[in-house]
C-alpha positions in Angstrom: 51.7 41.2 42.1 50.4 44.0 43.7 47.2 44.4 42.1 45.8 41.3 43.8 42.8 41.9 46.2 42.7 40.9 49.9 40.2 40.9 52.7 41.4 43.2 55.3 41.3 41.4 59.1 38.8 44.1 60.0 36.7 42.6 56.9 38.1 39.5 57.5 36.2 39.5 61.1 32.7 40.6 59.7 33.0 37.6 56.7 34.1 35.2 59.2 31.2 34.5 61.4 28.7 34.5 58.5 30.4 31.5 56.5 28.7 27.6 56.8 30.5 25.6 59.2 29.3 22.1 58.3 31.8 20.4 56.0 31.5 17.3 53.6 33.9 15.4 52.2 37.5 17.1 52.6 38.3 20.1 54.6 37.7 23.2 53.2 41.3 25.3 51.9 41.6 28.6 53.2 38.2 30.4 53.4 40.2 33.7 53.4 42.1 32.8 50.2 39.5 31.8 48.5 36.8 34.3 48.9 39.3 37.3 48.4 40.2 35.6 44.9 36.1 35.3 44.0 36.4 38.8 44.8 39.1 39.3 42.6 38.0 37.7 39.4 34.4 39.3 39.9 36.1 43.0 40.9 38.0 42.5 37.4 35.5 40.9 35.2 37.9 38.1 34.4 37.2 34.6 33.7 37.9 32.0 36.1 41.0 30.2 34.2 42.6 34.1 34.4 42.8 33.8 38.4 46.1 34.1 40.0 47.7 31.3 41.2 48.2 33.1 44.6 44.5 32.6 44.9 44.8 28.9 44.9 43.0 26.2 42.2 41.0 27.9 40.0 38.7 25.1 40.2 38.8 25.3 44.0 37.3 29.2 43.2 34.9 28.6 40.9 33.3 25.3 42.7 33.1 27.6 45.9 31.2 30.4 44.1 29.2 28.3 42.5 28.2 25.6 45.3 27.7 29.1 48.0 25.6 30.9 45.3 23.3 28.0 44.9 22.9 27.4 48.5 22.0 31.8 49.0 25.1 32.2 51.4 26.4 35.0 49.2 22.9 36.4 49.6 22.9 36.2 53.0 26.3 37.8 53.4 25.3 40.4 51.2 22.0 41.3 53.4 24.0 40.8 56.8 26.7 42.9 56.2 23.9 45.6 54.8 21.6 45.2 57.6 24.9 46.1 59.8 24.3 49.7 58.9 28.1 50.2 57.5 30.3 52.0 54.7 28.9 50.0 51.4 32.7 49.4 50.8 31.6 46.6 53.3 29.2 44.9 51.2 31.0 44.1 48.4 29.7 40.5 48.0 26.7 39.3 45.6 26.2 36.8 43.1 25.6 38.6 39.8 27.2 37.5 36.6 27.3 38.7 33.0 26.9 36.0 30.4 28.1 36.8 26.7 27.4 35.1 23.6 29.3 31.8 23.3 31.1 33.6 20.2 32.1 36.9 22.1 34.2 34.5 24.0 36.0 33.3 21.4 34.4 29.8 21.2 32.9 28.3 18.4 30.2 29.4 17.0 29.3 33.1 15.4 28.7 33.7 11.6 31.2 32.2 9.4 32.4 33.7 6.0 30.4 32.5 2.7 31.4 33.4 -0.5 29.9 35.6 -2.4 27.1 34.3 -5.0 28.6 36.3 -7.7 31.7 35.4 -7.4 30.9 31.5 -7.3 29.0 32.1 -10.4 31.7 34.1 -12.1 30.3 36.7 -12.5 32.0 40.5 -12.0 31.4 42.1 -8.8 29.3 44.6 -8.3 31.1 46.9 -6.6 34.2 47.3 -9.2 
């Protein structure tokens, strides 16, 4: 696909220094892969589950977002890389979201059709 977004290794070398070092558990996948598919899904306003598999586990992307956002690295990414006095093409990294209505989303909830009083009652409609 060619629409996919990747850190450049010039980027690459500014992200690089700034990301946490101590690990828990399991060794962290590719920090590369991973943070150019956050990028991706918030560039395109996508949900997670519409990631690209290129990108790795969706899971893998969202947890990672999620976990950094919590603990401010995005923030401090963000302020590093503005502090460094480059092109804001460079600074492309915050943790802002949108959040819709739970029925804009297509999951349950929203109005639901009721029928018409007069036309329970029998009655003739109105606007015949």
């Amino acid at each position: 696909m060619s629409d996919l977004f990747w850190l450049t290794d010039d980027q690459w070398a500014k992200l690089e220094p700034l990301l946490p070092v101590y690990v828990r558990g399991k060794h962290r996948v590719d920090d590369r892969r991973v943070i150019s598919g956050i990028v991706h899904v918030l560039k395109n306003g996508s949900r997670w589950a519409d990631a690209p598999k290129e990108y790795g586990p969706k899971k893998t992307l969202y947890n990672r977002f999620v976990r950094w956002a919590v603990r401010g690295i995005w923030q401090d990414m963000f302020a590093t890389l503005a502090a460094s006095g480059g092109p804001p093409a460079e600074a492309l990294l915050d943790s802002t979201h949108i959040k819709v209505h739970r029925s804009a989303a297509g999951a349950k909830g929203g109005r639901t059709r009721t029928r018409s009083v007069v036309l329970v009652a029998g009655g003739i409609p109105s606007s015949t």
